[in-house]
C-alpha positions as CSV (number, residue, x, y, z in Angstrom):
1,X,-18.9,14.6,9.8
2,X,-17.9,12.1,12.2
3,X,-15.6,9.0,11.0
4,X,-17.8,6.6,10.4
5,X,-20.1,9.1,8.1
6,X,-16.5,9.9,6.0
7,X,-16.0,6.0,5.8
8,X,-19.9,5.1,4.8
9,X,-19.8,8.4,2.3
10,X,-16.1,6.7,1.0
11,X,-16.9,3.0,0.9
12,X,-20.1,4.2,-0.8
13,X,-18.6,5.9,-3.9
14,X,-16.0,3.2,-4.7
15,X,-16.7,-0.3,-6.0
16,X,-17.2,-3.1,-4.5
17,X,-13.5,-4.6,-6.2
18,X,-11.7,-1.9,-4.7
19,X,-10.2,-1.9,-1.2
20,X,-10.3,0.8,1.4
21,X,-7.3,0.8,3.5
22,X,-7.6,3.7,6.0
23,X,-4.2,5.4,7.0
24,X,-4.1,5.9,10.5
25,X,-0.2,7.1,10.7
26,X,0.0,10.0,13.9
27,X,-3.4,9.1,14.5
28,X,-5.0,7.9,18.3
29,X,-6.0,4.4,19.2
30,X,-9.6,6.1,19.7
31,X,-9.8,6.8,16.5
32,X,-9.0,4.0,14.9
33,X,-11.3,2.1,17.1
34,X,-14.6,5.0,15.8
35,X,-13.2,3.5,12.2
36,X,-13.0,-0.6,13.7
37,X,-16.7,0.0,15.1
38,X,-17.9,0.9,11.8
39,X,-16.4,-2.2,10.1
40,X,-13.0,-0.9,9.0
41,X,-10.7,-3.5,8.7
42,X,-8.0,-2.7,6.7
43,X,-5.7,0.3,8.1
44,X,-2.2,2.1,6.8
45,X,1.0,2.3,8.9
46,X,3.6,4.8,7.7
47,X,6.2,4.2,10.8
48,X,7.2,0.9,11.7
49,X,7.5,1.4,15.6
50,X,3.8,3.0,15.4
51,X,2.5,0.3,13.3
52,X,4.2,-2.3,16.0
53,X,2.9,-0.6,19.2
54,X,-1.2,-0.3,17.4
55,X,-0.8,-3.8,16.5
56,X,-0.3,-4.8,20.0
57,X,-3.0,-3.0,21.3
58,X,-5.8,-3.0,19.0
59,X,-7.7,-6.0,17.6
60,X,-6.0,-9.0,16.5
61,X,-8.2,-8.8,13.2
62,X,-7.1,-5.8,11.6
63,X,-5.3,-6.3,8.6
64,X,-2.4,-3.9,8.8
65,X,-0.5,-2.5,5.8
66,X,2.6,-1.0,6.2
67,X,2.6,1.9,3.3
68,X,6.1,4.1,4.6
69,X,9.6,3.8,3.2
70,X,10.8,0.3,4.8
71,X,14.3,0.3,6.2
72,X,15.9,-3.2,5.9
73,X,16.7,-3.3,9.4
74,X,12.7,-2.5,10.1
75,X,11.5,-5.3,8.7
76,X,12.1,-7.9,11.4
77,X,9.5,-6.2,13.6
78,X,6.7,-6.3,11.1
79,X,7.4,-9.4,9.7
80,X,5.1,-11.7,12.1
81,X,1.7,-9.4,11.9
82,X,1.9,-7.5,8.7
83,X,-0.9,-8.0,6.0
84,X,0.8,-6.2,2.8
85,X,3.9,-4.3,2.0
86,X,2.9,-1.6,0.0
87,X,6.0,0.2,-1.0
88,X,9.0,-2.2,-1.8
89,X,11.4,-0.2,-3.6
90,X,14.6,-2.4,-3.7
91,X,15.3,-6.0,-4.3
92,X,17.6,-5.9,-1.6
93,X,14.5,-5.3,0.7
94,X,12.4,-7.8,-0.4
95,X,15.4,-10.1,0.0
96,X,15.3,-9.0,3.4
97,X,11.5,-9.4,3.7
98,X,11.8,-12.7,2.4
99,X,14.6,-14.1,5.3
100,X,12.5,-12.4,8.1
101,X,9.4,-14.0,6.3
102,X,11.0,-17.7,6.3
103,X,11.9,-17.2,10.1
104,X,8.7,-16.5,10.9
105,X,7.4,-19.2,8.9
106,X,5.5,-16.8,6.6
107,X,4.7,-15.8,3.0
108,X,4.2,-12.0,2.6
109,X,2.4,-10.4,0.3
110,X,4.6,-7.5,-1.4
111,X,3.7,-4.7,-4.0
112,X,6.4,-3.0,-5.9
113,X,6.3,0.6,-5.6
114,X,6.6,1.8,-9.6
115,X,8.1,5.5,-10.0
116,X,5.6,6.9,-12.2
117,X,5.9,11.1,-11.5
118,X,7.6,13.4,-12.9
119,X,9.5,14.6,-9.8
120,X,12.9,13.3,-8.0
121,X,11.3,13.0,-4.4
122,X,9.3,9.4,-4.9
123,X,10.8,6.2,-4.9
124,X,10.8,3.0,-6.7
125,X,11.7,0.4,-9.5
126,X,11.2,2.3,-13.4
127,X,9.3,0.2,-15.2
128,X,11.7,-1.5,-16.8
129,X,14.1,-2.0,-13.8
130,X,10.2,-3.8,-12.9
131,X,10.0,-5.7,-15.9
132,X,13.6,-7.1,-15.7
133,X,13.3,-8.3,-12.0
134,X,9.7,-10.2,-12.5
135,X,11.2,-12.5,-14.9
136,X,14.6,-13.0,-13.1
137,X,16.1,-15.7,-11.0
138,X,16.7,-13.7,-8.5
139,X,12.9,-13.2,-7.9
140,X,12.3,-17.2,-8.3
141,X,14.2,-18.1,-5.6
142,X,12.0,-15.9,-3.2
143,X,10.1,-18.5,-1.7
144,X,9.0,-16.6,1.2
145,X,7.5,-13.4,-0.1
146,X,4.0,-13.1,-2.4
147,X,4.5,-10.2,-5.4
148,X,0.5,-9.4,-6.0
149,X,1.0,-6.1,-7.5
150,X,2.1,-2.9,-7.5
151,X,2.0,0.4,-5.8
152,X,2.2,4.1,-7.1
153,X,2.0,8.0,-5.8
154,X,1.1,10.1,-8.8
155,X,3.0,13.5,-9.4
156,X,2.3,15.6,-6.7
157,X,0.4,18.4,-9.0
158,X,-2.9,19.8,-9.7
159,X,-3.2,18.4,-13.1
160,X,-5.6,15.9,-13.2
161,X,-4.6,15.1,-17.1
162,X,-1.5,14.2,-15.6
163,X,-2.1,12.2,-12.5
164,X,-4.5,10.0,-14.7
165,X,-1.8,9.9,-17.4
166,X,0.9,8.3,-14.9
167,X,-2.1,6.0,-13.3
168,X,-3.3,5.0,-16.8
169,X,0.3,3.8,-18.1
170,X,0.5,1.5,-14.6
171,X,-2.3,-0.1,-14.8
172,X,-1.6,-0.8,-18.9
173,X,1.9,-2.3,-16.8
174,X,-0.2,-4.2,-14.6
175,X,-2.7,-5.9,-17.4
176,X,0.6,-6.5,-19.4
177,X,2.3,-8.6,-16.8
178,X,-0.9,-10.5,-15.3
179,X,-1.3,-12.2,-18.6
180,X,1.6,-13.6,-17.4
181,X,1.1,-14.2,-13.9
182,X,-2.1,-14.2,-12.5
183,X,-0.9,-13.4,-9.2
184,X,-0.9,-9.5,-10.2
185,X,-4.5,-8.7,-9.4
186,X,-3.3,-5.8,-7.2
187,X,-3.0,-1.9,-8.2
188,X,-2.5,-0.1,-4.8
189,X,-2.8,3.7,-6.6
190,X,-4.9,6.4,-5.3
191,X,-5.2,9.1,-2.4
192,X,-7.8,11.5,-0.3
193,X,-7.0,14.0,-3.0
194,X,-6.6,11.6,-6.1
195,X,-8.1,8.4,-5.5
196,X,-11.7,8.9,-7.7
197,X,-9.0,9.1,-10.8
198,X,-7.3,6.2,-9.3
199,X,-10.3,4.5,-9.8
200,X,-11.4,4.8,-12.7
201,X,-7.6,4.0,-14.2
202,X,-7.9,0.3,-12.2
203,X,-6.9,0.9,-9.2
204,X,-7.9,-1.9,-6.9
205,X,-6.8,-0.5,-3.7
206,X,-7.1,3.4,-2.4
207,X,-5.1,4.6,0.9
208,X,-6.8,7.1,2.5
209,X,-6.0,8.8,5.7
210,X,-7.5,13.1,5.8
211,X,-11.0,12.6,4.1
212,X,-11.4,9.8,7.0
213,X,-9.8,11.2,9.8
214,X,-9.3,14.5,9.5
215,X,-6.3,16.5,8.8
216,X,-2.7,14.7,9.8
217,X,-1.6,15.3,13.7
218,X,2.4,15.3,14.1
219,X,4.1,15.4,17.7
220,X,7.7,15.2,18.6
């Protein structure tokens, strides 16, 4: 199928609450733009140089998400385009995304990357290391950056009891906390391989990149 059948067959099977950010990382210009002709709009940068360079090149009203492991010292370059920060891991890099926002006269929207799988290779805040920072000062004095929600990667298994267990107890997080701040509408969880379980555990947001694209192309 060509991309824009994967992205009609996609968009077609989720709901109409949940966003569809395609992730274009090692991917051509080209196909991005087969994606952009077919009404794509939201797309999923892994590298920061990458995500720098497409931005400059393709249309100015893609919303681009940066998904990767930000560096501290990255941010500066993304700071004057970029949509959402999915995976903010660190509350010393969202005090950095916070100065770089404020220079650039910006308020950017952030989700915090919860460790939810049972393996030592993902990162992120625990829950309660979540919990603790969300009601701190620390966080009230971050004028510059927009928490909306959070972001997740399941255990990297084929046990679908388990991939919904670890989705299931975020999105309990997530109604938890937007009782108490309304601003946490967003549950960034959900993959090419996992993403209908993502679903139906509340996810709000699916990043897919293979089911659209095709399998992942790495040079050199």
């Amino acid at each position: 199928m060509s991309i824009k059948e994967n992205l009609l067959h996609i968009k077609h099977s989720l709901p109409a609450h949940v966003t569809l950010v395609a992730v274009s990382k090692t991917k051509p210009n080209e196909m991005l733009m087969e994606a952009y002709d077919a009404g794509q709009r939201d797309f999923g940068e892994n590298y920061v140089q990458e995500l720098v360079d497409k931005h400059e090149q393709l249309p100015k009203d893609i919303n681009w998400h940066f998904i990767g492991h930000l560096q501290s010292n990255k941010v500066k370059y993304i700071a004057p385009f970029v949509h959402l920060i999915h995976g903010v891991d660190s509350v010393k890099l969202l005090e950095e995304i916070n100065k770089q926002a404020q220079k650039n006269k910006r308020v950017i929207n952030c989700l915090l990357q919860i460790y939810i799988a049972q393996e030592e290779t993902k990162f992120g805040f625990s829950f309660e290391e979540c919990e603790h920072f969300l009601y701190s000062e620390i966080y009230s004095q971050l004028k510059h950056i927009n928490i909306i929600g959070f972001m997740a990667m399941a255990s990297n298994t084929d046990d679908k009891q388990q991939i919904k267990k670890e989705f299931h107890s975020l999105n309990e997080f997530l109604k938890k906390h937007s009782a108490k701040n309304n601003k946490l509408t967003t549950l960034s969880i959900g993959m090419s391989s996992d993403y209908k379980i993502a679903v139906e555990e509340g996810s709000t947001m699916v990043r897919i990149g293979s089911t659209i694209f095709g399998e992942r192309i790495y040079t050199s």
